[in-house]
C-alpha positions in Angstrom: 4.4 57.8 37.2 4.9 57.4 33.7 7.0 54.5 33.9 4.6 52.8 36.0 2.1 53.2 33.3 4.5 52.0 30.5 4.6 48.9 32.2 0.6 48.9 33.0 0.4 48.7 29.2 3.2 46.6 28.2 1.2 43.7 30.6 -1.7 44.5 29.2 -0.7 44.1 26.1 0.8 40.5 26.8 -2.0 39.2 28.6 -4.6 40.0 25.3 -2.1 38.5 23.5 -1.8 35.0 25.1 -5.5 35.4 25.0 -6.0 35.5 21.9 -3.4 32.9 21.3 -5.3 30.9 23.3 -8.6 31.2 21.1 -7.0 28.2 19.2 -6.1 27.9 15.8 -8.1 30.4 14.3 -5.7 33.2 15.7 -4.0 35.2 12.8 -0.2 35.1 12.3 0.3 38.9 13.3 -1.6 38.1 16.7 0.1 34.8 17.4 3.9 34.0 17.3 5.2 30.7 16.8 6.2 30.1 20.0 3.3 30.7 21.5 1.4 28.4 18.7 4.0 26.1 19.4 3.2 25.8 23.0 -0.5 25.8 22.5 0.0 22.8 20.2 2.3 20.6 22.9 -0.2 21.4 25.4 -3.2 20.3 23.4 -1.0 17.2 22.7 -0.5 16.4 26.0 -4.0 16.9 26.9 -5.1 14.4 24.5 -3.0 12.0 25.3 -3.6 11.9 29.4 -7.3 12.1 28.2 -7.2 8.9 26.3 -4.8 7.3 28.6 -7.8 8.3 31.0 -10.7 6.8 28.5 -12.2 10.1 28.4 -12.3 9.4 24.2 -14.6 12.6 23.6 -12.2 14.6 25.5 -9.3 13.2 23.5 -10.6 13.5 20.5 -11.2 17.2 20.8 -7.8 18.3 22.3 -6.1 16.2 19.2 -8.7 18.0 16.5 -7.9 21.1 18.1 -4.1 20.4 17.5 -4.3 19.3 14.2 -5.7 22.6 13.2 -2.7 24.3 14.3 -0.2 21.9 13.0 -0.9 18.7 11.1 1.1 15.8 13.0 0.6 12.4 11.7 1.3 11.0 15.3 -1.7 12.8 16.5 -3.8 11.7 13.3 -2.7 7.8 13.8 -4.1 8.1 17.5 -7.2 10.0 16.5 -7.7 7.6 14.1 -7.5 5.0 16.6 -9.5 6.5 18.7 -12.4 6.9 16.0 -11.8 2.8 15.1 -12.6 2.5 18.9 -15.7 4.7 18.8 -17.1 2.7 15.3 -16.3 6.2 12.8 -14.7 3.4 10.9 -14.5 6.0 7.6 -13.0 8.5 10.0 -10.8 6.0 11.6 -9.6 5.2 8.4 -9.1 8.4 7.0 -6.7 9.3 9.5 -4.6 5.9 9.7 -3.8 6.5 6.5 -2.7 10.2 6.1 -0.7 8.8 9.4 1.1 6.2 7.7 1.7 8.1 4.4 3.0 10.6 6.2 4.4 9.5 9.7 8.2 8.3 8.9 9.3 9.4 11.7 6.3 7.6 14.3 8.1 4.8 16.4 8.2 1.4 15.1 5.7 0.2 17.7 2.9 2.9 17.2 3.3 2.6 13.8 2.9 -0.9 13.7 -0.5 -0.4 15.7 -1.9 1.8 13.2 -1.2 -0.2 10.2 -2.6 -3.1 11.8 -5.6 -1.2 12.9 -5.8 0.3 9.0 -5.7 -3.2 7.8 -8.3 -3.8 10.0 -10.7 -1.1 8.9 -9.7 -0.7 5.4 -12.2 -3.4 4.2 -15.2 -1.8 5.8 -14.7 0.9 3.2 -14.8 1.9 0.1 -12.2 5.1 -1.3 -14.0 7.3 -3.3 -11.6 9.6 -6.2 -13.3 12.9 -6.6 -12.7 15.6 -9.3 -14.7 18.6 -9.7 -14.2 20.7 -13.1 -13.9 24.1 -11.0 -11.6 24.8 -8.3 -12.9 26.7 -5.4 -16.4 24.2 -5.3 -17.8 23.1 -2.2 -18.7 19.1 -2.2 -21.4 17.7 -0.1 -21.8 13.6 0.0 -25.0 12.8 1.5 -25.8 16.5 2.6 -22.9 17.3 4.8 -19.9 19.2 3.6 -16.8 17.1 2.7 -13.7 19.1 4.4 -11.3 18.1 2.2 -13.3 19.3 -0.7 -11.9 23.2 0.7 -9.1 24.4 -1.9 -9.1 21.9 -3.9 -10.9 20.3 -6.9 -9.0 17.3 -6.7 -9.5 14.5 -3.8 -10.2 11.7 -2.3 -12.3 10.5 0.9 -13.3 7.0 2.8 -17.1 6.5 2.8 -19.2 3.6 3.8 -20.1 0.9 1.8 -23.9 1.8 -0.2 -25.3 4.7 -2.4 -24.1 8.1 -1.8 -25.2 11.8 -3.4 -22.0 13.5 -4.4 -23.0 17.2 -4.8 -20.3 19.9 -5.7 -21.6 23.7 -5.4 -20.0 26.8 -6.6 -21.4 30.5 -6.8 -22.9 31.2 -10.0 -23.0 27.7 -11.1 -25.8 25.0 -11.4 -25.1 22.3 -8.8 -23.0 19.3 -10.2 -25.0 15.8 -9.0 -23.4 12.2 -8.9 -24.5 8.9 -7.5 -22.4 6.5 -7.1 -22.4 2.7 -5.3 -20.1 2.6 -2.7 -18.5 -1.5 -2.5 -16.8 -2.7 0.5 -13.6 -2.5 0.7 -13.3 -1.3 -2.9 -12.4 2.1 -4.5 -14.9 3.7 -7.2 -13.6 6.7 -9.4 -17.4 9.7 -9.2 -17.8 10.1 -12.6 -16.6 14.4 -13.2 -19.0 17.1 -11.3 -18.9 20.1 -14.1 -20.3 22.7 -13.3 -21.9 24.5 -15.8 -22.9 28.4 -15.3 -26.3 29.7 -14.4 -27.4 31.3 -17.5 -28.6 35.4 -16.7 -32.2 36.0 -16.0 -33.7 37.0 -19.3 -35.4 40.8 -19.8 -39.0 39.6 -19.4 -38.3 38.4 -15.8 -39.6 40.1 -13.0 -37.3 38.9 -10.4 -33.9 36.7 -10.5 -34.3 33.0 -10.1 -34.5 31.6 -6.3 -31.0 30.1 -5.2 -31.1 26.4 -5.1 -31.8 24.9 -1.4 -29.2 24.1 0.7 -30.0 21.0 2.9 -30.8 20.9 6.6 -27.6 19.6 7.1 -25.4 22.1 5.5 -26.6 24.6 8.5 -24.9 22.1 11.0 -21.5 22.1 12.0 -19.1 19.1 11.4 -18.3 17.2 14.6 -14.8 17.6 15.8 -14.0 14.5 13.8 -14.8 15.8 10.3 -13.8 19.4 11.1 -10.4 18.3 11.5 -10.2 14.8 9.4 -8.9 16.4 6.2 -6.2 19.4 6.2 -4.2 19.4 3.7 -4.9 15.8 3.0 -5.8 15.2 -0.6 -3.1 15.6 -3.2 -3.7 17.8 -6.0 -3.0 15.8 -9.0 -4.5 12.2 -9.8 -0.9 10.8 -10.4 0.0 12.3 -7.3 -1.9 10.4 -4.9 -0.2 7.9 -2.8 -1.7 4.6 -2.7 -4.5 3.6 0.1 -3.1 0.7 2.0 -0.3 -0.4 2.3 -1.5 -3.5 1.6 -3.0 -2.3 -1.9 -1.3 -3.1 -5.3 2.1 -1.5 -4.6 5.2 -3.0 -6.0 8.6 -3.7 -4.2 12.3 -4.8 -4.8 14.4 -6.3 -2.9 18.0 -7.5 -2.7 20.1 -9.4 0.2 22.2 -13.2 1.1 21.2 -16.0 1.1 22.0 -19.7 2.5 21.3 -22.6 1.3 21.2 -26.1 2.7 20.6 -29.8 0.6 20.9 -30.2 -2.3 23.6 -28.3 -3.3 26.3 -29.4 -0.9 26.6 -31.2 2.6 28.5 -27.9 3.3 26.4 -25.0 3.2 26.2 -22.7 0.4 25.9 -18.9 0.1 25.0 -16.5 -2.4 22.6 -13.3 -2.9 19.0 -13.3 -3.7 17.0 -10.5 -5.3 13.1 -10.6 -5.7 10.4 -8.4 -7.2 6.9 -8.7 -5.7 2.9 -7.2 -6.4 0.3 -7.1 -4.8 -2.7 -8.5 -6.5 -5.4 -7.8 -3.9 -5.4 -7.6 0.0 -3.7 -9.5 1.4 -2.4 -11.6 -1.6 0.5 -10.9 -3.9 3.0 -12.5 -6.5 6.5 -12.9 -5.5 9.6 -13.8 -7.8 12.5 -14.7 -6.7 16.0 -14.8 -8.6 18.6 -16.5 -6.6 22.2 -17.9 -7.0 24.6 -19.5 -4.5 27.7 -22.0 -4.4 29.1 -24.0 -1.9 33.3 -24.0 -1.5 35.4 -27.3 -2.5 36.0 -30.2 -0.2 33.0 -32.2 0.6 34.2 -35.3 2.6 38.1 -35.0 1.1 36.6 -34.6 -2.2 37.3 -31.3 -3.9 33.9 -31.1 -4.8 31.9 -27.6 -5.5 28.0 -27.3 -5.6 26.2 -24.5 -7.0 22.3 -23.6 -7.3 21.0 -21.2 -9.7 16.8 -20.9 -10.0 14.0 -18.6 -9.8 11.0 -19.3 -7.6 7.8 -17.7 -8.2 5.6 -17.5 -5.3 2.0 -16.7 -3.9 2.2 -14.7 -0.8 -0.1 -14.1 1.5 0.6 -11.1 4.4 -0.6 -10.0 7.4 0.9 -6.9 9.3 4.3 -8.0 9.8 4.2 -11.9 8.7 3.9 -13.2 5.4 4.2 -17.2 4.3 4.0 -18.1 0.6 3.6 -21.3 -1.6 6.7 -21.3 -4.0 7.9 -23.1 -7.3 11.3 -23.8 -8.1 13.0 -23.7 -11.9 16.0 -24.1 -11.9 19.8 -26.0 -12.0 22.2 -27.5 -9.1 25.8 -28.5 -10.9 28.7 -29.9 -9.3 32.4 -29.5 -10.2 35.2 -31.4 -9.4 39.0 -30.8 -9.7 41.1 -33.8 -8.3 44.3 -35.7 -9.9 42.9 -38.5 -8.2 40.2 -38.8 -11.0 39.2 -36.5 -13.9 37.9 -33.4 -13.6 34.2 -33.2 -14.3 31.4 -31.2 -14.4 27.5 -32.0 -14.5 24.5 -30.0 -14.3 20.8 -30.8 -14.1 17.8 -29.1 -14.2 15.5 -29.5 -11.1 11.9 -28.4 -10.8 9.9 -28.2 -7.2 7.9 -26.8 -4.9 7.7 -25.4 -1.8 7.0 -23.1 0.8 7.9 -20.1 2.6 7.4 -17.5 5.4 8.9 -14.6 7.4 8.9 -11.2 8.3 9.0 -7.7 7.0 10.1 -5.1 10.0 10.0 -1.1 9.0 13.3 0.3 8.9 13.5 3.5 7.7 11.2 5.6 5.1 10.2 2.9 2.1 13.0 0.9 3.2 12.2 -2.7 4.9 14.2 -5.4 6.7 13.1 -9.3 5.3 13.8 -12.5 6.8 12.9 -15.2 5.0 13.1 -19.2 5.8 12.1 -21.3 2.6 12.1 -25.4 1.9 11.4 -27.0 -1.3 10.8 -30.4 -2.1 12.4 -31.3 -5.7 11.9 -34.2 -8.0 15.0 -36.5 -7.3 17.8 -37.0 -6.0 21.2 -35.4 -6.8 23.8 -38.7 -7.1 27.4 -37.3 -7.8 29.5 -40.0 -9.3 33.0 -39.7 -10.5 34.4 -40.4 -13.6 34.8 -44.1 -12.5 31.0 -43.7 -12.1 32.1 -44.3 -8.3 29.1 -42.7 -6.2 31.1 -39.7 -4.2 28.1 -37.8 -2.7 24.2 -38.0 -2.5 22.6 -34.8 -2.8 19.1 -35.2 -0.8 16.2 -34.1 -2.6 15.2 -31.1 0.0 16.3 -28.0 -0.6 16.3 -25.2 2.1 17.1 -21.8 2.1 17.8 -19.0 4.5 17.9 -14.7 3.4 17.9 -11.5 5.2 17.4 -8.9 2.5 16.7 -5.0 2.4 13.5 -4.4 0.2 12.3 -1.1 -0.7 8.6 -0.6 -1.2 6.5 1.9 -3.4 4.1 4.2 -1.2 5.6 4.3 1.8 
């Protein structure tokens, strides 16, 4: 008898507590193990995901918001984010792409790709609004309605529509903090510092305290699944911190591979390494530089010949997603050198400026770390005539110049 009711009460037991794991995220850590959080959170995932492969959105979006408050996953956040660019919550939408590509290293190259291309997409809709408040532990309300990410910190940022907002931060014992600022499109404004001063005590002559200020209608609403769950542990907590909001914003890269070039130089193809710095100025332009050197080997047509390039090439790039083309200068010299007993040696260099173009493509590799392919031409002033000491013509260099490079590049804020 008793060890029938042992094990009444040890089911009992486990049944309340998978119940109360299922209550969601809001389940204490001494009432929910991690496995059983763990479960919950694959099992919200995989609702979402047959939801929206089903186009029941609202569905989706409420399994993945229900996940995220378990466990932030920036796979989950790049399709909710997607979702919410479908739906027209572009600030949302965007909001989420970028904590997912910030964050999401490890997201397939393919889904990846889809949310940077829908970020690129949205980010112009928007404007980024930086947010400090002088006291940590304020609430912030733009327009009325409580900013999540406000929560724990003092320090943030958030995607708003373009137009006039009321930035409002509140804090217990403190006169409300009030800024206004102009929201531009695709831009990013800096709300001038909410200090909070304190509510000075009620003075001896006073009959009763002084009325709490009036919280607005919408403050007694509760966020939709979207903004309850669009900022966890998103903000950073230090200006110099915060990572930058596009990928496509100014961010600065290096990079460093072979090249091959073709022309000019030699009627045998010459190889070399390239290295290049680039900035972006303002999506989707940037300036490129390009420092480059390669040499072709001896024997052109019998002649023990050698070519050799040495330039820079400063560019003007323009990208989208993947693809990028550029307009491109050339500064620079192409020498030949000769070594023969039929004739003397000899050696002569010229300076040759051009211009050009260029485009390829930039695939994700790993972390900040990119693969480029590049395929450049450029058109320089003259010809290159070779001529031997007997001023006997040995080669014609043509006065196209075109180049070929597969370089690694790494790339700041990703």
């Amino acid at each position: 008898m008793h060890l029938r009711l042992a094990w009444l009460v040890l089911v009992l037991l486990l049944v309340s507590r998978l119940a109360r794991a299922d209550d969601g995220p809001s389940s204490s850590p001494s009432t929910s193990s991690a496995a059983v959080r763990a479960a919950r959170f694959a099992e919200l995932s995989r609702k979402g995901d047959k939801a929206r492969a089903a186009g029941r959105l609202s569905e989706a979006v409420e399994a993945y918001s229900d996940a995220l408050q378990i466990r932030d996953d920036a796979r989950l956040r790049g399709r909710l984010g997607l979702i919410a660019l479908e739906g027209g919550a572009i600030a949302e939408a965007v909001q989420h792409l970028f904590l997912a590509f910030i964050d999401g290293h490890d997201i397939p190259p393919s889904e990846r790709r889809q949310i940077v291309a829908a970020f690129e997409r949205a980010r112009p809709q928007v404007c980024r609004l930086d947010i400090t408040v002088s006291h940590l532990g304020a609430e912030v309300w733009i327009d009325g309605e409580l900013e999540p990410a406000s929560i724990g910190r003092n320090d943030f940022y958030v995607f708003v529509k373009p137009g006039r907002h009321e930035i409002r931060a509140r804090l217990s014992g403190f006169k409300d903090a009030v800024q206004t600022v102009d929201a531009s499109k695709g831009g990013r404004e800096t709300v001038p510092l909410l200090v909070l001063e304190p509510i000075p005590p009620p003075s001896s002559s006073s009959s009763a305290p002084p009325s709490a200020p009036a919280m607005p209608a919408a403050a007694t609403l509760a966020p939709s699944p979207l903004a309850a769950s669009s900022f966890p542990n998103s903000a950073p907590s230090k200006p110099a911190a915060r990572p930058p909001s596009s990928p496509m914003e100014r961010r600065w890269s290096f990079g460093a591979g072979g090249i091959l070039v073709l022309g000019a130089v030699s009627q045998l193809p010459a190889s070399g390494f390239v290295v290049s710095v680039d900035r972006e100025v303002a999506p989707p332009v940037s300036v490129r530089l390009d420092a480059r050197a390669a040499w072709s080997p001896f024997e052109i047509e019998g002649w023990p010949i050698r070519g050799v390039t040495v330039g820079v090439l400063p560019a003007l790039c323009v990208t989208r997603t993947l693809f990028f083309g550029c307009f491109l200068g050339h500064l620079g010299g192409i020498g030949h050198e000769t070594n023969t007993i039929r004739m003397p040696p000899s050696s002569a260099w010229r300076f040759r400026g051009g211009a050009g173009a260029s485009a390829g493509i930039e695939l994700q590799a790993w972390g900040p770390f990119q693969v480029r392919f590049t395929a450049d031409v450029v058109v320089l002033r003259d010809r290159t005539p070779l001529r031997s000491g007997s001023m006997e013509e040995i080669w014609s260099g043509p006065s196209v110049m075109g180049g070929f490079s597969l370089a690694a590049v790494w790339r700041s804020g990703t």
